[in-house]
N, C-alpha and C positions, 0 to 999 in steps of 0.2 A: 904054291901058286896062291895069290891074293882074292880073297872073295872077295864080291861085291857088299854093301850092307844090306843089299835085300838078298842075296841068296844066304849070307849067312843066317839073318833071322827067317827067312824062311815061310813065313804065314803065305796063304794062297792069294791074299790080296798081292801084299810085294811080289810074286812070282807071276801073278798077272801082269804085273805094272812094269817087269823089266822085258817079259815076253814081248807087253806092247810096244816098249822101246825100244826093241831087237826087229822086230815088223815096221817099225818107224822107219829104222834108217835104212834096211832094205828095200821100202818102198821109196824113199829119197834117193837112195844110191840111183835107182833105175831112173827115179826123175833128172838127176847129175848127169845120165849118160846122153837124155833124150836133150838136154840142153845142151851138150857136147855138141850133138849129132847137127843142130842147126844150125853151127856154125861150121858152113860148107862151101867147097867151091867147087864148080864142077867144069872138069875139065872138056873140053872140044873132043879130044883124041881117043878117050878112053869111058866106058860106060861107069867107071869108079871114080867119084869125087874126091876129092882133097876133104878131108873133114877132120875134126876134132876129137869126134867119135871113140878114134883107136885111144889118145889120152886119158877119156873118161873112166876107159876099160879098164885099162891097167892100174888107174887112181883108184878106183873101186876096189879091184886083186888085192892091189898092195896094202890099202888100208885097212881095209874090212877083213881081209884074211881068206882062206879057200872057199869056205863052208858061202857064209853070208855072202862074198863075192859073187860067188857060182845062183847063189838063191836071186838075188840084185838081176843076175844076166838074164836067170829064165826068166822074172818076171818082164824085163825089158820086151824080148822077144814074145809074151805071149802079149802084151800090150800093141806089136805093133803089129802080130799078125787078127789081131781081134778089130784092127782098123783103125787104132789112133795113132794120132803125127810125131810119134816118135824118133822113125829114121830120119837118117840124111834124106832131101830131096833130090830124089830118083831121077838120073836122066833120061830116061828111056820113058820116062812115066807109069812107073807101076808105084802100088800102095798096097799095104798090108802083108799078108800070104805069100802076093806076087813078086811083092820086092823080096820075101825071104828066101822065094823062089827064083829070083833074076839073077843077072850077070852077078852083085857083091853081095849073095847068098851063102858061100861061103864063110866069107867074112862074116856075118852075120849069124850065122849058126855055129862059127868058131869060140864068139865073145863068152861064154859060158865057164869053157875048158880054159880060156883063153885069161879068165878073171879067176880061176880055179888055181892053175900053175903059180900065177904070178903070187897069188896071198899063200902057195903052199910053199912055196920057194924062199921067200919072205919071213914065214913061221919059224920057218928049223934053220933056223942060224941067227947072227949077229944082225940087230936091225940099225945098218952103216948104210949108207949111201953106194958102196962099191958092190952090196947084199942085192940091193933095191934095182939098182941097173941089172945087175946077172940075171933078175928075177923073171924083171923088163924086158930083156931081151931076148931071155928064152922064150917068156910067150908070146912078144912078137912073133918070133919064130913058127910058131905054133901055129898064127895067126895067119901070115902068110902061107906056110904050108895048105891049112885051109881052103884060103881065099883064092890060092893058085889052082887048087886041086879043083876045086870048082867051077872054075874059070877054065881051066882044060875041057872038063868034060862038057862046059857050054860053047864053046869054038872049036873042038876036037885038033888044039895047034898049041902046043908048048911056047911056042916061038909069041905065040899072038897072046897067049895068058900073062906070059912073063912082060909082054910089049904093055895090055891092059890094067896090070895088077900090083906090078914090079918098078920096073924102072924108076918112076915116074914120084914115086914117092918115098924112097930111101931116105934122102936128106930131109924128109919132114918126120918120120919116124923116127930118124936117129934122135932128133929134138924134145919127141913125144917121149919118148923113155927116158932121157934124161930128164927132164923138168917133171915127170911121174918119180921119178925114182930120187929128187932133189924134193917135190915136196913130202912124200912118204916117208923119208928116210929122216927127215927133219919132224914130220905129226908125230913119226913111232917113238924117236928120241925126249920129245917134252913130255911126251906120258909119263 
């Protein structure tokens, strides 16, 4: 594996200076997600918006990899339980805690595992486009698993989580992983 030129030389200044770099883009990553998150539409039917949000996730996984990805999530999520406007706008009108707490709480507290999977998926194989979807799609998967399971236990109705959480947004998903997994699969490849 190829070192960087500051870790091969090594002095404690360059090992500062890539640390700060490694904190840079983590800290970006979360601002990428939170810019995601505002572009949102919020449905009539269902207390879960149409958002960009899920894209942001999985661009983050896929690019950044397990480790950073997962570090990128938690800091998202303590940013928007600390009170800043990160999330998608709430239909229901909650902010901070509350929304991590609300009906797409799940969803929310998935994004972690959720940018975890996808950069680990990612890692350990061929970095192709056919890679980047599988990646994608399994932590969709994950994602939803999540966002349903929480969605159950806040309407106590399988039928009404899946009507909330599910339906509604397959066709915009399927989109979100591929165009995740078309631009990732194409950043991994010009490295």
């Amino acid at each position: 594996m190829a070192k960087t030129a500051s870790q091969a030389l090594g002095t404690p200044q360059e090992k500062l200076l890539d640390a700060s770099g490694q904190v840079a883009l983590v800290v970006g990553a979360s601002l990428f997600v939170a810019l995601c998150a505002r572009i949102s539409i919020p449905l009539p039917f269902t207390p879960v918006p149409l958002t960009v949000q899920n894209f942001g996730v999985l661009l983050v996984g896929l690019l950044l990899g397990s480790r950073k990805g997962f570090a990128a999530l938690v800091l998202y999520l303590a940013e928007g339980a600390a009170g800043l406007p990160v999330f998608s706008i709430s239909t229901v009108g909650l902010h901070g805690i509350g929304q991590i707490l609300g009906p797409t709480g799940g969803f929310l507290m998935a994004y972690p595992l959720v940018a975890f999977l996808a950069g680990y998926l990612l890692e350990h194989g061929r970095k192709s486009f056919a890679r980047a979807a599988i990646a994608a799609l399994a932590a969709e998967i994950l994602l939803f698993a999540g966002g349903l399971t929480w969605l159950y236990v806040y309407t106590h109705s399988l039928a009404k989580a899946a009507s909330f959480g599910l339906y509604w947004f397959v066709a915009a998903e399927v989109l979100k992983v591929m165009a995740a997994a078309a631009v990732a699969s194409r950043f991994r490849r010009s490295q």
